[in-house]
Steps between C-alpha positions, in 0.01 A plus 500: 500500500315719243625777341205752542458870340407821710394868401482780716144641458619839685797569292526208222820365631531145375664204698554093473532295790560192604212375699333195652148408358370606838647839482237821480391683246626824579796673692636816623658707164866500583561805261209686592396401851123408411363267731358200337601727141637184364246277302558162362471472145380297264857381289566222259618165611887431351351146525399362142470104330661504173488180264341175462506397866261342806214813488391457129165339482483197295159538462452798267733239243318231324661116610732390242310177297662181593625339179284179409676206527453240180247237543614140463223328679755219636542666836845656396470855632736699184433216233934469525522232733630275235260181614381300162180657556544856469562467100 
């Protein structure tokens, strides 16, 4: 359940509750006794991603360049195989 943040638009009281995502957006004032005085408010999530993790876009970085393998023309794929060819 969400933590949410209420303020007493009668009196200014503030107030955190515990609430489903279903609750409403105001309530009775429980210092005050202003019906519907408490207003949701707009509060910053305690939910942040820190680091080098699954949400970065690889996209904005260019592809790292594949090194280019030496060319033996005998079919040998690194030009190391060691076949009498490869010389």
């Amino acid at each position: 359940m969400p933590l949410y943040e209420y303020l007493c638009e009668a009196c200014g009281q503030p107030e955190e509750k515990l609430e489903s995502l279903s609750a409403p957006d105001t309530h009775v004032c429980p210092a005050c006794g202003a019906a519907e005085g408490m207003k949701r408010q707009v509060s910053v999530s305690a939910f942040t991603l820190a680091g080098g993790g699954w949400y970065k876009s690889s996209a904005s970085e260019p592809p790292a360049a594949a090194p280019e393998a030496p060319k033996s023309g005998h079919g040998c794929a690194a030009g190391g195989c060691g076949c009498p060819l490869a010389g």
